[in-house]
N, C-alpha and C positions, 0 to 999 in steps of 0.2 A: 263596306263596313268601316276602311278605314276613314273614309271621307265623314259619313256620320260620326262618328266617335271626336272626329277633329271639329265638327260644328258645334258639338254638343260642351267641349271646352275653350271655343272660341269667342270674341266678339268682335266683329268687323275685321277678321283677318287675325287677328293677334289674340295669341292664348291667354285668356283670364285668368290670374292663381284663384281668384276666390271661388270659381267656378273647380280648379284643379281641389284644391281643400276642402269642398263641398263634396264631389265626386269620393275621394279619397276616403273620409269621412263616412259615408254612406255606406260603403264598401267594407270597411270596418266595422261597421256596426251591423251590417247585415251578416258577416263572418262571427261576428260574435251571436247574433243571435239563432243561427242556424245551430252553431258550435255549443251554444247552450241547448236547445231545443234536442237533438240527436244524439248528443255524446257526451250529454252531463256537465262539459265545461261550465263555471259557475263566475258569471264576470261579474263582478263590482256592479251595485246600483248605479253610484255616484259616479264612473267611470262610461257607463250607459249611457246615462240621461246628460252627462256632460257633451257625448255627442251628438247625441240626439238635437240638441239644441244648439251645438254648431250647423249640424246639417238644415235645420230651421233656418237660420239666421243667414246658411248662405243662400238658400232657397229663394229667399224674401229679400235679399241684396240684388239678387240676380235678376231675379222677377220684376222687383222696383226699375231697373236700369231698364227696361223696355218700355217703359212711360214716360223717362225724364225728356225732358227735350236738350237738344244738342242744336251748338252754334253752329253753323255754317262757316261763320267767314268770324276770321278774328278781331278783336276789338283793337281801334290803332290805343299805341301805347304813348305816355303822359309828350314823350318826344316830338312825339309824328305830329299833334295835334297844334302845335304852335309854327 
């Protein structure tokens, strides 16, 4: 479990905050909505849908970085090339 939970906020070894804030986010607003749902709690629209749309956005950040392509090998720099 703990090996999943490390991959699920990982990318290539090293922990992502956007993935950590996306997570976090989610988590919150699922808490809020249970909390609403069962126990009356009454959370803010605008305080809702402001996550909602963080969690979107980290979604779609994260999602996007499994398409982009990555260099290999680094570009020599303005120095090396002369």
């Amino acid at each position: 479990m703990k090996k999943f939970m490390l991959n699920c906020v990982s990318s290539d070894g090293k922990i992502s905050s956007k993935r950590i804030v996306t997570l976090s986010a989610f988590l919150m607003m699922s808490i809020g909505f249970i909390s609403n749902l069962f126990w009356g709690f009454k959370i803010d629209e605008n305080i809702y849908t402001s996550m909602e749309y963080i969690v979107l956005g980290g979604l779609g950040f994260t999602a996007s970085e499994q398409f982009s392509t990555r260099k290999t090998t680094p570009e020599p720099s303005a120095d090396e090339s002369k």
